[in-house]
N, C-alpha and C positions, 0 to 999 in steps of 0.2 A: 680871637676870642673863642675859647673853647663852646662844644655845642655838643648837646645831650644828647648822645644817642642812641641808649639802652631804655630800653621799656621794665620797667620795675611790676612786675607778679608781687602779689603776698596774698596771704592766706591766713583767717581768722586765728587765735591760737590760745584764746579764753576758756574757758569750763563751755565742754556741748551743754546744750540745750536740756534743761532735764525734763525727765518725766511729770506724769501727775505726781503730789505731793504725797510720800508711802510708797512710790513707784522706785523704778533700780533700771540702769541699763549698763551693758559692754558693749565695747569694742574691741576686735582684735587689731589690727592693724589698719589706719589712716594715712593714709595719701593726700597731699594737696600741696604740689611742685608748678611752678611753671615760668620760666624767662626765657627773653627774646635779645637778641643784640642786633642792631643794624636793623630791626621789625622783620627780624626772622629768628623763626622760633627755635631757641636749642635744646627745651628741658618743656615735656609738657605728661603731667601723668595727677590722673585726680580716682582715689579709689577710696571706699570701705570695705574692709576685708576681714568678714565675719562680724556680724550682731547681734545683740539681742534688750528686747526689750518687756519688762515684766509684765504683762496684761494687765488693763483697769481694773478688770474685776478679780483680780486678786490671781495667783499662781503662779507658773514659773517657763520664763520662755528660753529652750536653749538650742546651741548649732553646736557642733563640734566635727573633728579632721576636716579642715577647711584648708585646701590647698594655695599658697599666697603668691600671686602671679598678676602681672601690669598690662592685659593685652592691649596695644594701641597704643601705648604709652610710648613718648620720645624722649631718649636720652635716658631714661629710665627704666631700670630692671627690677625685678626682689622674687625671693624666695622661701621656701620653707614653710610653715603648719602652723595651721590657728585651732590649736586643739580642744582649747573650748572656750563659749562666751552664753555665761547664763543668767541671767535676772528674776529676782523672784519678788512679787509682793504681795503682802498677807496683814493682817489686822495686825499682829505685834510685830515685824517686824520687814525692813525689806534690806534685798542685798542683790549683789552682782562678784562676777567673777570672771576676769578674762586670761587665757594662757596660751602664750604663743612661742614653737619650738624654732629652732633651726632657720632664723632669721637670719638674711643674707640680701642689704640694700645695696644697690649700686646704680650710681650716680654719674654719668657721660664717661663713662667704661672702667668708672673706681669704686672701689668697696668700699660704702662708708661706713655703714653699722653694719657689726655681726654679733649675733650672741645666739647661746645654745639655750638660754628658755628666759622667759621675760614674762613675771606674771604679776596679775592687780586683780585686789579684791577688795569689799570695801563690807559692812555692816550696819542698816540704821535701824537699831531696837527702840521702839515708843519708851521703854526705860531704860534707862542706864545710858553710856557714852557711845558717840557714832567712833566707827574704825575705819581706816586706811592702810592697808600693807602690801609691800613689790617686795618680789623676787630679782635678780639679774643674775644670769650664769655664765660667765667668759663673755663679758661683752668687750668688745673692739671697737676702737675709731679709726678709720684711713688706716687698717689692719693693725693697730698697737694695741694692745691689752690695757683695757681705763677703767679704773672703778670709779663709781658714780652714786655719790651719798645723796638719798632720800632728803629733802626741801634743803639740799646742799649748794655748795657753790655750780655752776657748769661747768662742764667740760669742753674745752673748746681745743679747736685744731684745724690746717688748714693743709692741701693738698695740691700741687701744680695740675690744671686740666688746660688740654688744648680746646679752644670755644673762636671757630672764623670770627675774625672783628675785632677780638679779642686778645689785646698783647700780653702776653705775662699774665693770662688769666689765671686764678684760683679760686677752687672749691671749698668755701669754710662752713666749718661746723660748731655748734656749740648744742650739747646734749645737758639734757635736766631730769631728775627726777624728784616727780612729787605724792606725798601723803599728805592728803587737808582734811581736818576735822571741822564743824563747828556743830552749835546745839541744833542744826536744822537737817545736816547732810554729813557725807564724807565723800571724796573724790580721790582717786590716786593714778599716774599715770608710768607704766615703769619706765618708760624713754621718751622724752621729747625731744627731736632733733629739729633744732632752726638752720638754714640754708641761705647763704649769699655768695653771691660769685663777684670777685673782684679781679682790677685788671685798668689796662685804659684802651680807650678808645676815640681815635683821633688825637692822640697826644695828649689828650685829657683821663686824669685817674677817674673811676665809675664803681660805685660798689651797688650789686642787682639782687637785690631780694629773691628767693627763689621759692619762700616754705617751709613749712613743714610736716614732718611728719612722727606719728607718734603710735608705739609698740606698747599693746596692754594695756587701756583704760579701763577703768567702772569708775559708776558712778552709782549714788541712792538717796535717800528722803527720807525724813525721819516720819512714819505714819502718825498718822491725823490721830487721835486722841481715840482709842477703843468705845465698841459699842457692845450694848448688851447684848448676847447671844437669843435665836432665836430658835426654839425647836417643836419644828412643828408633828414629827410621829416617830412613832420606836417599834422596829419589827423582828422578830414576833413579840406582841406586847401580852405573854406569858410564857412560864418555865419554871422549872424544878425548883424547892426551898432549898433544897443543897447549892443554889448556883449554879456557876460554870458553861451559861449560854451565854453565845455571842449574840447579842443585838446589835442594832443596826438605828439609828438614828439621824433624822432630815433634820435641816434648817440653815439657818445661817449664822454667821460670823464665829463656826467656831476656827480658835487658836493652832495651829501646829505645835506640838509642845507645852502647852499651856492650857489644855482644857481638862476639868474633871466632869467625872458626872458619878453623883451616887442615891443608892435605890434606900426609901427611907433612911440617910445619911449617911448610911454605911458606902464605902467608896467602892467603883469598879475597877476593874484590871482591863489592861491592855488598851486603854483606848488611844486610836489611830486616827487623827484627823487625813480625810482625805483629801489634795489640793482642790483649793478654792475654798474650802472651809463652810462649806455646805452640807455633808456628811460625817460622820464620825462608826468605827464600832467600837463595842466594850465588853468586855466578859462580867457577868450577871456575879457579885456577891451572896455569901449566902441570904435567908431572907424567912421571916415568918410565912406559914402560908394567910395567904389573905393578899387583901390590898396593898400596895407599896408607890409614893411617890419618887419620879426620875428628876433631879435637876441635873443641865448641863452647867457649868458656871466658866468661863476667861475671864481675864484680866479686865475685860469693861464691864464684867455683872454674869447676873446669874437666868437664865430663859427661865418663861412659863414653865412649872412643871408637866408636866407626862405622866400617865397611869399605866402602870406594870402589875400583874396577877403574878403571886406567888403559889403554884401548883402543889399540894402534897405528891412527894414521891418517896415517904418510906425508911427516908434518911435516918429520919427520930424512933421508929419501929423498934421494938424490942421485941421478939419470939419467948416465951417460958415454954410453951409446951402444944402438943400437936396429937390429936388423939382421935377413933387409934391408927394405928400407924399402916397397919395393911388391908387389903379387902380385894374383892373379886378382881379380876381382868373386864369383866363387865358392864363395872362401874356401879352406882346406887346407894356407895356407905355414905352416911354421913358423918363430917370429920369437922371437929371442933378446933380452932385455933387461939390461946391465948394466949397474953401479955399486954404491954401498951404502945401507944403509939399509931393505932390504925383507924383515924379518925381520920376519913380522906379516902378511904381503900373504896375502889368501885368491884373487883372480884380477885379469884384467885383459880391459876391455872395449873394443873397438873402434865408435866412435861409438854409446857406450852399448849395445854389442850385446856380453856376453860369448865372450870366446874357450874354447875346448876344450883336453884336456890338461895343463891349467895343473901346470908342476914349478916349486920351487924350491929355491935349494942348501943347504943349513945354514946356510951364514955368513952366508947374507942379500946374497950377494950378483951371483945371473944368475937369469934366468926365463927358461920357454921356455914358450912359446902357440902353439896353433894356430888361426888366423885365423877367423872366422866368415864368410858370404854378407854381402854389402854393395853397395851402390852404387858404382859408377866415380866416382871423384875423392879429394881427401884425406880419412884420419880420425882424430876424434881418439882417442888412445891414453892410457886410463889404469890404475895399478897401482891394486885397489881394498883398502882396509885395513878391519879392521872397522868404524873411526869416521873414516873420510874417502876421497879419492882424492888422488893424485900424477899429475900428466901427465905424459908419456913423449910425445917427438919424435914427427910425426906418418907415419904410414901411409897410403900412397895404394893405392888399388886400380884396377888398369888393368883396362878394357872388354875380355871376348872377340873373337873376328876369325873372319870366315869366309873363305878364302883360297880353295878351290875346292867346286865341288858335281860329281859323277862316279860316273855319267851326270847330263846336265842337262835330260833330254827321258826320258818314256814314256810309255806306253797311257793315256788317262782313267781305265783300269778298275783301276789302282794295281797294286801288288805289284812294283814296279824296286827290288831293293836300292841304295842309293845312300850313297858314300863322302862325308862333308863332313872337310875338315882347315880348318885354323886354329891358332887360338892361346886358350890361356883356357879351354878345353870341358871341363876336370873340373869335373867336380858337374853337368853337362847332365841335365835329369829330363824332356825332351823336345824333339821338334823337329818343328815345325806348316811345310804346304805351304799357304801361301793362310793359312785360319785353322781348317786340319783336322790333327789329331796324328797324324804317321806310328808305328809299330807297330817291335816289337822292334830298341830302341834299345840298342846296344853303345857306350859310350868306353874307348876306351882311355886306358890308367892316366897315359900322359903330357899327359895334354889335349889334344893335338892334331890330334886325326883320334875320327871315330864313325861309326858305319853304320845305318840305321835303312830299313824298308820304308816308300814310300810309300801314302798310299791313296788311293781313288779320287779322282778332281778333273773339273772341269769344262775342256774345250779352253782350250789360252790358255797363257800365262805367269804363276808366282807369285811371291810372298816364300816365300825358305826362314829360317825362324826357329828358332835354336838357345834353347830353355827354360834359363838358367843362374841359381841366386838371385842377386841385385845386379843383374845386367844381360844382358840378352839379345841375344843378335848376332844378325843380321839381313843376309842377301842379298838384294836387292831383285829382284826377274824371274828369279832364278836357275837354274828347272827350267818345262820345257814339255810342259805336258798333251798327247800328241797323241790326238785323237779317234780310235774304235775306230768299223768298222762296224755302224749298228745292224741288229737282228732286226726280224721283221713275224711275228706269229705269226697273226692271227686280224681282217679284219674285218666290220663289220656294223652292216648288214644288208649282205649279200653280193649283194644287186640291187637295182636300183632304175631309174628314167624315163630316158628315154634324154636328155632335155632338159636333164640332171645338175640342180643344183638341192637333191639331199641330202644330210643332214647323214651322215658316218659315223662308226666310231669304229673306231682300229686299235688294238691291242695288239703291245707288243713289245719292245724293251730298244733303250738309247742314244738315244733322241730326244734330241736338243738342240733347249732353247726358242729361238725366235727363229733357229732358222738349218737349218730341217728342213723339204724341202719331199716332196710326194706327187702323182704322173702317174697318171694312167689311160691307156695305151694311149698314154705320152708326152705326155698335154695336162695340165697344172699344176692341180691343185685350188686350192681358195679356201679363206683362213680358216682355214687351218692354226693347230689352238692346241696345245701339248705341255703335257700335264700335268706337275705338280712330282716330280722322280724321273724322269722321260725312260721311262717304262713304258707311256704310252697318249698317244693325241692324237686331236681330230678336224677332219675335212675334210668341205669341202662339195664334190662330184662334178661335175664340168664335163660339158657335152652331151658323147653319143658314138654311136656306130653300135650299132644293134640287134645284141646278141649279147656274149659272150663277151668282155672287156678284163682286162688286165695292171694292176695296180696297184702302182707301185715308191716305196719310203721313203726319201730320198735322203738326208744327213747330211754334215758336213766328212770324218766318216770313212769316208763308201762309201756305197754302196747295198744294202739289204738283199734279202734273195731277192723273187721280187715273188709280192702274192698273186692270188686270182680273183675275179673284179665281173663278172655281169652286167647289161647295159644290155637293158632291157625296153620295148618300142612302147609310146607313150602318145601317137600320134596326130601329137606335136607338128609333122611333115613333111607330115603328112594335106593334102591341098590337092582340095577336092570341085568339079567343075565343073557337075554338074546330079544333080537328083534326080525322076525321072518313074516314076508318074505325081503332083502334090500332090496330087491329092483322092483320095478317098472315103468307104464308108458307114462308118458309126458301129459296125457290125457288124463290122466289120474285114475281111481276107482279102486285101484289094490287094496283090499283088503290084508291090511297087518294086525299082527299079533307081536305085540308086548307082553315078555313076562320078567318077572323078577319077585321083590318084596317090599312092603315099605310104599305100596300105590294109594292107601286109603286116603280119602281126602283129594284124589286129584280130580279134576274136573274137565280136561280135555288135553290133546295133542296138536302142535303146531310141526310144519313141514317148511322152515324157512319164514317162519312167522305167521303160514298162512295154518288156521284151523284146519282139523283133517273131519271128516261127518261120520256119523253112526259109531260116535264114543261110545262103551261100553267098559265098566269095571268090574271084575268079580266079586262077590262079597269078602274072599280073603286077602285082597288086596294084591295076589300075585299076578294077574292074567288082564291084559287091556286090549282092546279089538278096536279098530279105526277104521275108516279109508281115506286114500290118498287124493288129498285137492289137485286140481293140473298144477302142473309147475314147469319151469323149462329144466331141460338135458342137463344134468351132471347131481353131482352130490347132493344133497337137501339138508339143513341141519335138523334134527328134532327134539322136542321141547315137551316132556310130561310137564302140565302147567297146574299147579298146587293156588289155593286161596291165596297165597303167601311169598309165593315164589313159582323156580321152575326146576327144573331136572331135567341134563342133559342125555339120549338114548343112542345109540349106535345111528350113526349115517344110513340114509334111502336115499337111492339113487337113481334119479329119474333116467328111463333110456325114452331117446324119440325113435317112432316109427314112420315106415316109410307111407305117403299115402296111397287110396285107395282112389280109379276111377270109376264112373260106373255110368255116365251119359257122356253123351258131346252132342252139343245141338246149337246148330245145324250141321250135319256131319260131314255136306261139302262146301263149296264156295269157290266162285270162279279164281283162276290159274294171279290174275293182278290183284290177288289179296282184299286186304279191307274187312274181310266180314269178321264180324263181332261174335265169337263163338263162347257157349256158356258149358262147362264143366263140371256137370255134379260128382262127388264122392264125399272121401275123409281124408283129414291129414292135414289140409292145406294151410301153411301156416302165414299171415297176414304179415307181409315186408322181406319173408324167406322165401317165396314160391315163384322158381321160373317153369316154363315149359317149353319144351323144345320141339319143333312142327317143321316137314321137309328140312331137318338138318339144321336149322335153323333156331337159337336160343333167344324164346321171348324175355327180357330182363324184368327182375322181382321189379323194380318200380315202375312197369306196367302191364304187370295182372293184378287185377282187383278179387282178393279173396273176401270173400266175407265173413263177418264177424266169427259166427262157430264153424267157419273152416270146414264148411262141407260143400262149397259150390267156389267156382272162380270164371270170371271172363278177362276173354283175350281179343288181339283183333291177329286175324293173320295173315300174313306176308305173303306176296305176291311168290308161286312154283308154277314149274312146267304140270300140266294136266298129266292125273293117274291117280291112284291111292298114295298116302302117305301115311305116316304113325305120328302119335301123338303120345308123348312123355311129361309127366307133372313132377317135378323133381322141390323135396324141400328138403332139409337136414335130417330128417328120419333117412331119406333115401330117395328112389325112383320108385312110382306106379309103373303096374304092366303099362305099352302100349297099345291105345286103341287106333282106329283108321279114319283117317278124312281124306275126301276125293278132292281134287281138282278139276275141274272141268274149265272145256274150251269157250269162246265165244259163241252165246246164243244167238241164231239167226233170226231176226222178227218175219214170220212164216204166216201168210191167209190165204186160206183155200189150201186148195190140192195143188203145191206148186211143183210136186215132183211126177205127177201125173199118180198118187199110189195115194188111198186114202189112209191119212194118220188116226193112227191108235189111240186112248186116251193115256196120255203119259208121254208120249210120245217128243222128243223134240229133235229140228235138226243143228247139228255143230259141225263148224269148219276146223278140223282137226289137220295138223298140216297141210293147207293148203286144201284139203278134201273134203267133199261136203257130208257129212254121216246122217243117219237116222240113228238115233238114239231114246230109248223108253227107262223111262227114270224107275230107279229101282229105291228099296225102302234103307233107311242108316242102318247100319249093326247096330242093334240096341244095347 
């Protein structure tokens, strides 16, 4: 008795599931294989490959380049693009559409379906007929070329597979395609492929259900019966009577294709449902101005209206005439515009620059404006409406003129009232000489004439410039500065070397840079510089004659009062022809004699910087008498010294002399030195003075001379007993020698120890070895 031993798979293969009723969905490619033989599995692969489904609340859900691949699947391969699966659902209408390329199924290692595109779409409009239609392009079974007729017969075919358990197994197929309409939906599917594997097993024949599977479905519903649209605002809810705005309007259930909307009944242009049907926009028809009602209306009715404002913008405007036509740069005319049409105009601008005053008549039909400041040339002219403009003939505006300037000349120091006429000068808010603003400006109300002070200026010719807004008139050289005399109040240093040479500095009013010169006594200074302001300058002072000179400030516009300069002796005239006598001592006291020419004014003599005493000048300036301060040994420079300076005189040259002695006290002192001997004379010069005593040279750093070098002590050095000479030696030279004694040791003597009685002076000394009597005699003085 045969016994079952394959496990039978199947897989549903009815209409999916559909959506809400209005609703649409695809698929691309469906998987659902599976059988077992002997309770082991040969064929197991469950996929959806690519979907989509149309959202409840209305719109459009889609996938596309979806690549078609089985992973985990057994026994089971496929391949190729599910290029796209989209659903949409909306108040009128819903739909679906799925396309799938380069399909390639295989089945326990055989190709069962192949085809290059395979596509399903379907259509369900609330009115008129639902739709179904496929595509198939080279489709194949078990690789043979099959065509496959829409709600046609199937295509069946079957393949040899090897399947364990399995004798004589086969892979059968049978492909379908279908297009179903009815009055509620449509459904179309391009391929349905059913799967059974036959064969026997255990000597017994088995046929095993395996599946199937299906390329390119949609599916849709026919929508639920339409609703009245709902619209709840419209933005911007005003615009031009000519049209041509896009608005924008909320609500609900409007149509894709199916909705109008018109402004007091006249229809819009362009409107664009956005998905979901909750927005819309629409281009604004023309339209009275005033009020205007918006309905939106679909197929289920027509929404609450909406309020839209029709804006005048000028459209209906008619221009006749524009008067008059030119006027100042200044602005001020008043300009009439008529025709009809400008009932609605809130102003009008001249090249974009509104005008002043703006009236208009009731009827709508004259305006009058008052010009605004502008540029010289044409403008344009328009009436401006709330939602647009209208051009109006254009407006030229003519340049200002300056016709005279009177007076055309004053002071530098400004304040000339001065008359300008012309043409065009109302609205003048200044008027510049050069590139400086003259002061209290007056116009006259007819433009033609204004008066204004000038201010100060520099000598010369300027531009006189009338300030007007749009354009400024302009005299070129028209007014001449004439320079005013300058002031001198103060300069300094109020003296100085007669040889000129310095710098000074004047204070005063009017200096003009570059054209201001300053004399001493008539002779031109140098280097004249004027400060900025014309308030100071300074000059460099030319030679002049010892004494008192004039100093005058000269300018294009006069000469100023002149002030006082004294020229002071500084020698520079000095001319020395001898100086006797050059020499003498280091001591000083020489009386010299200077002569030459050119000495008035000088005031002493230096000998190496040091003053010489008992200066004396003669009154003609030839003959100067000095004496010589000490100085040390050599050359001396000398220096006639002027208020001013100095003047250099022939070289004096000091000689040193040799000194003088003229005491020594104490004039002896025992043979072992020590005593402290004091030297009166001259000569002796303080760090230069040795002495030399028994042969013997005391060193300059120890004799102490004293300050006037007329006294010096020494101490002196141990000599054999006698006279000796004593020399005082400085750079003059040598003093004569005078004599100091030496003596022997004194003996401490009482009473009559020699048996002889002693004299008074008397003492005894042991002079080699022998005992003497000795009577002290007086120094050389």
């Amino acid at each position: 008795m045969a016994t079952l031993v394959g496990a039978v798979a199947s897989v549903g293969v009815g209409a999916p599931a559909l959506a809400q009723p209005g609703s649409a969905s695809a698929r691309g490619v469906v998987v659902d294989l599976s059988a077992d033989v002997l309770g082991v599995a040969v064929i197991s692969a469950d996929a959806v490959i690519g979907s989509a489904t149309a959202p409840p609340g209305g719109g459009t859900d889609t996938s596309t380049l979806i690549a078609i691949s089985l992973p985990g699947a057994l026994g089971v391969s496929a391949s190729g693009t599910v290029e796209e699966v989209t659903a949409t659902r909306s108040p009128g209408v819903s739909s679906a559409l799925s396309r799938v390329s380069g399909l390639n199924l295989n089945v326990l290692g055989i190709d069962v379906v192949d085809t290059a595109e395979a596509t399903a779409s379907v259509s369900c409009p609330f009115d008129g007929a639902q739709s179904a239609d496929t595509t198939l392009v080279d489709l194949e079974l078990f690789g043979q070329a099959v065509t496959l007729v829409a709600n046609g017969p199937s295509v069946d075919a079957s393949a040899a597979v090897t399947v364990p358990g399995l004798l004589g197994a086969a892979l059968n197929a049978s492909l379908t395609r279908t297009e179903t309409t009815t009055a509620a939906g449509a459904a179309a599917a391009a391929v349905r492929a059913s799967l059974t594997l036959s064969g026997s097993v255990l000597g017994q024949p088995v046929v095993i259900p395996v599946g199937t599977v299906v390329v390119a479905e949609a599916i849709c519903e026919r929508p639920d019966a339409p609703q009245p649209p709902t619209a709840a605002s419209i933005t911007p809810d005003e615009g031009p009577q000519s049209g041509g705005q896009t608005v924008t309007i909320t609500g609900t259930g409007f149509v894709p294709g199916d909705t109008t909307v018109t402004f007091d009944g006249t229809p819009a242009t362009n409107v664009v449902v956005a998905p979901g049907g909750t927005s819309l926009t629409a281009v604004t028809p023309p339209g009275a101005v005033g009020p205007a009602t918006v309905v939106v209306t679909t197929p289920g009715g027509s929404a609450p209206p909406l309020n839209y404002t029709y804006l005048a913008d000028g459209s209906d405007a008619v221009i006749t005439d524009l008067t008059p036509t030119t006027g100042p740069t200044s602005g001020g005319t008043t300009v009439t515009i008529t025709g009809t049409g400008f009932t609605g105009a809130t102003g009008v601008t001249f090249d974009g620059v509104p005008g002043t005053n703006f009236t208009l008549n009731p009827a709508g039909t004259a305006i009058t404006v008052v010009t605004p400041p502008n540029t010289a040339g044409p403008a344009v002219v328009e009436l401006v409406f709330p939602a647009g403009e209208t051009t109006a003939p254009t407006f030229t505006y003519i340049a200002p003129t300056i016709t005279s300037v009177v007076p055309d000349q004053g002071p530098s120091t400004g304040g000339t009232t001065v008359t300008i006429t012309g043409t065009g000068l109302t609205g003048a808010t200044g008027v510049n000489f050069g590139d400086t603003p003259g002061t209290n400006l007056v116009v006259d109300p007819s433009g033609t004439s204004l008066t204004v002070v000038t201010p100060p200026g520099t000598p010369g010719t300027v531009d006189v410039t009338v300030l007007i807004p749009g354009a400024n008139a302009t005299a070129p050289d028209s007014y001449t500065y004439l320079a005013a005399p300058p002031t001198a109040g103060a300069i300094s240093p109020d003296e100085g070397p007669q040889s000129g040479g310095q710098t000074v500095t004047i204070t005063g009013t009017g200096f003009v840079p570059g054209d201001t010169t300053v004399t001493f006594d008539g002779t031109p200074a140098t280097n004249v510089v004027v400060a900025p302001g014309g308030t100071s300058l300074t000059a460099v002072t030319p030679p002049g004659a010892v004494g008192p000179a004039t100093v005058v400030v000269t300018t294009p516009g006069g000469s100023a009062p002149p002030l006082n300069y004294t020229y002071l002796a500084d020698g520079s005239d000095a001319v020395i022809t001898d100086l006797t006598p050059t020499t003498g001592p280091t001591s000083g006291g020489t009386t010299v004699t200077i002569t030459g020419t050119g000495f008035t004014g000088a005031t002493g003599v230096t000998f190496d910087g040091v003053p010489g005493t008992n200066f004396t000048l003669n009154p003609a300036g030839t003959a100067i008498t000095v004496v010589t301060p000490p100085n040390t040994a050599g050359p001396a420079v000398v220096e006639l010294v002027f208020p001013a300076g100095e003047t250099t005189a022939p070289t004096f040259t000091y000689i040193a002399a040799p000194p003088t002695v003229g005491t020594i006290n104490p004039g002896q002192g025992p043979t072992t030195g020590g005593t402290t001997v004091t030297v009166g004379g001259s000569g002796f010069v303080p760090g230069q003075t040795t002495v030399t005593i028994c042969g013997q040279t005391i060193p300059a750093d120890e004799v102490n001379v004293a300050a006037d070098g007329r006294s010096l002590t020494f101490r002196t050095p141990a000599c054999r007993a006698g006279d000796t000479t004593v020399v005082v030696t400085t750079p003059g030279g040598s003093s004569d020698p005078v004599t100091f004694r030496y003596v022997g040791q004194v003996l401490p003597v009482t009473g009559n120890a020699i048996g002889t009685p002693l004299t008074a002076g008397a003492m005894l000394v042991i002079i080699g070895g022998f005992l003497m009597l000795l009577h002290r005699r007086r120094s050389v003085a």
